[in-house]
C-alpha positions as CSV (number, residue, x, y, z in Angstrom):
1,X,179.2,35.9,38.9
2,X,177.4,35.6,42.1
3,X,179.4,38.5,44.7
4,X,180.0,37.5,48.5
5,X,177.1,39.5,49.6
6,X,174.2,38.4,47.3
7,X,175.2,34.5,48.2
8,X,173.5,34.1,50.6
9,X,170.1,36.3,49.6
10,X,168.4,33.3,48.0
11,X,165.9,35.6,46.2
12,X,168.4,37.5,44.9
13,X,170.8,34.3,43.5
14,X,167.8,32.2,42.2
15,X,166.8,35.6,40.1
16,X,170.5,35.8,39.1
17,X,170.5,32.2,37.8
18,X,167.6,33.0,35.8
19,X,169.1,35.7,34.6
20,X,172.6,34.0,33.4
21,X,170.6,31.5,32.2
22,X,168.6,33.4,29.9
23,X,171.9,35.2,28.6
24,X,173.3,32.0,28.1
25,X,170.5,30.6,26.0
26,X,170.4,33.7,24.1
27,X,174.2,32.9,23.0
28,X,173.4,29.5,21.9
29,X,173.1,29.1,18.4
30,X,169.5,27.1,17.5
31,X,169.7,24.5,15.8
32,X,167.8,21.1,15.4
33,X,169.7,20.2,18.8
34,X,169.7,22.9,20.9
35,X,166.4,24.2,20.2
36,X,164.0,21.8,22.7
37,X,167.0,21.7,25.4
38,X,167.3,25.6,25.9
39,X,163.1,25.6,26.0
40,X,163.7,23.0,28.5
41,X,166.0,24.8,30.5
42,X,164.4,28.2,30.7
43,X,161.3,26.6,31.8
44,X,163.2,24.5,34.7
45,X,166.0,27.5,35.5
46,X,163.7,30.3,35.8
47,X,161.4,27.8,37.6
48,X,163.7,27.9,40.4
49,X,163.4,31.2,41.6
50,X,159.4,31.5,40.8
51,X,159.2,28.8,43.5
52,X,161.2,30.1,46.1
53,X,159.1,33.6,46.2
54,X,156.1,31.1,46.3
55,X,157.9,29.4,49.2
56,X,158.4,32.8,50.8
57,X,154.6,33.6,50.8
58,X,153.6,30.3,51.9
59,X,150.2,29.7,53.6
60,X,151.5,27.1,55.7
61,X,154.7,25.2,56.8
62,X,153.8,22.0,54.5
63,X,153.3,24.2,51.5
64,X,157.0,25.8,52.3
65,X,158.3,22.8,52.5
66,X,156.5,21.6,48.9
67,X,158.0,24.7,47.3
68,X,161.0,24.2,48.2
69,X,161.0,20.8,47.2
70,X,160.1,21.7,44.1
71,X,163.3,24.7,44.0
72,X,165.5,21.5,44.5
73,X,163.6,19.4,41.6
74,X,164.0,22.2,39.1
75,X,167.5,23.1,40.4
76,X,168.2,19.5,39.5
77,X,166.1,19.0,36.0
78,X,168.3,22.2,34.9
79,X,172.0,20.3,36.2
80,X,170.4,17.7,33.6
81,X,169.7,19.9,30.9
82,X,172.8,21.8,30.7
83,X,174.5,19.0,30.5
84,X,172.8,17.6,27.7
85,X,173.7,21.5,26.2
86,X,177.6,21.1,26.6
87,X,177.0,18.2,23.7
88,X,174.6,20.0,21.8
89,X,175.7,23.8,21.5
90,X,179.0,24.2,20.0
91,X,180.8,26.8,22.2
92,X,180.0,28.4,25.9
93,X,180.9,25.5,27.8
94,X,182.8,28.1,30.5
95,X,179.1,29.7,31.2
96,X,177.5,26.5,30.9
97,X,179.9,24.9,33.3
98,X,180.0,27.7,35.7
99,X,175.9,27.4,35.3
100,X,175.9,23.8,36.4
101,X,178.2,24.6,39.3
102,X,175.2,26.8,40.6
103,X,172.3,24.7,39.8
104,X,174.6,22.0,42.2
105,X,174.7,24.6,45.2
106,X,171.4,25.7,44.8
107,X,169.9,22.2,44.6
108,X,172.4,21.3,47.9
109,X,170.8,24.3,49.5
110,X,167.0,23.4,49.1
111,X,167.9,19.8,49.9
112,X,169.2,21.8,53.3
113,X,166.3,23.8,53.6
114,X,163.6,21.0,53.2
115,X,165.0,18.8,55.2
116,X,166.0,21.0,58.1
117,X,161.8,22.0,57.9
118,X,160.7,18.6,57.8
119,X,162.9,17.3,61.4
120,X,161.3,20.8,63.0
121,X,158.3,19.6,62.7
């Protein structure tokens, strides 16, 4: 879903993981289950991307670094909840599997990120 040249663009493939994410939760059907998981992962999934144009407009080199930090953390709270959706939802598991695939690479990229900033200093 991602193409060769918006891969590396990080503003661009957070925003596209937000976006497949929302698509995907609005192909789940609610029920009892799903409901609180696809809240959950909206908040965490679209989190991602939010913080990395925060990160971009940092004040200072420490409050990068906390953003992207927190890119990883929600890259990784939204591997957890999809997971918990391949149990819950019955169907999608392709796009939810393809989804969790992402959130791994992005989460390896901000690890990358933060801790290439924090040996610079």
């Amino acid at each position: 879903m991602t193409n060769i040249s918006n891969k590396y663009d990080l503003e661009e493939r957070t925003a596209k993981f937000g976006e497949d994410i929302i698509k995907l939760c609005k192909s789940i059907k609610i029920t009892i289950y799903t409901e609180p998981i696809i809240k959950q992962i909206l908040r965490s999934a679209t989190s991602v991307g939010a913080n990395y144009m925060e990160a971009n407009g940092a004040s200072s080199k420490k409050d990068f670094c906390n953003k992207i930090y927190i890119c990883k953390k929600e890259a990784q709270e939204t591997k957890h909840w999809l997971r918990m959706l391949l149990t819950a939802a019955d169907g999608g598991a392709d796009g939810i599997k393809y989804l969790l695939d992402e959130a791994q690479q992005l989460s390896m990229i901000f690890h990358k990120i933060a801790t290439s900033s924090k040996s610079q200093n």
